[in-house]
N, C-alpha and C positions, 0 to 999 in steps of 0.2 A: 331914688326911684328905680326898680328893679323892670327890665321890660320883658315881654311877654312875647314870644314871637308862635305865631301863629302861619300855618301851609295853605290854609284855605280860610274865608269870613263866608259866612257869621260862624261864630261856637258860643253856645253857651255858657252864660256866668257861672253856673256851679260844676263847669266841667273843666273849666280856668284856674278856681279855687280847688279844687281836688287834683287835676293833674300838676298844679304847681307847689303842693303840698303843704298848703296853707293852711287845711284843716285833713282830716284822716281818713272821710270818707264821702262821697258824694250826697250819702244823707245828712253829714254834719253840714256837709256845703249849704243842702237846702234848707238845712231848717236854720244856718245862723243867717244868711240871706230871707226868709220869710220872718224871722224875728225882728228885723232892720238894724243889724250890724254891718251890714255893708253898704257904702257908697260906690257909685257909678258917675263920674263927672260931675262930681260936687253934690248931687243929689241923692238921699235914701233911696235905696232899690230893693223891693222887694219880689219882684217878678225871679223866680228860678231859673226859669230858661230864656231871660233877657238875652239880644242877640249882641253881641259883643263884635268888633271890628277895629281896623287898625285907628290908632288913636285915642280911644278909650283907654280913661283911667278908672281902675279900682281899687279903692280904699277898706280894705276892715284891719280894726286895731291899727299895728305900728309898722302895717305890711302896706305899698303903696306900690301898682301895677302898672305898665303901661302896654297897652295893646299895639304889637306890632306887627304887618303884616309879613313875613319873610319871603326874598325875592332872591 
């Protein structure tokens, strides 16, 4: 599991998935998030701009995230 370190909570999921290069652009973020390829701590998320924070996991395909806060 790859972790995610974040400066400030909340940020957005499809700005997680595009700055950590998981997909190529912040429209592919949203639209494979509004498709429900992505999981949010075990559950489908379809919300785009879900608020993401340290301890969240995200799942799409064989990429597995964990939300850190950096201190």
């Amino acid at each position: 599991m790859r972790q995610v370190d974040i400066s400030k909570e909340p940020v957005e999921l499809f700005k997680i998935l595009k700055f950590e290069g998981i997909v190529a652009s912040g429209g592919q973020a949203k639209l494979v998030i509004s498709d429900g390829q992505v999981k949010v701590n075990g559950e489908v998320e379809t919300r785009k701009r879900r608020k993401m924070v340290h301890g969240d996991i995200i799942v799409f395909g064989d990429e597995h995230l964990q939300v850190r806060l950096a201190q």
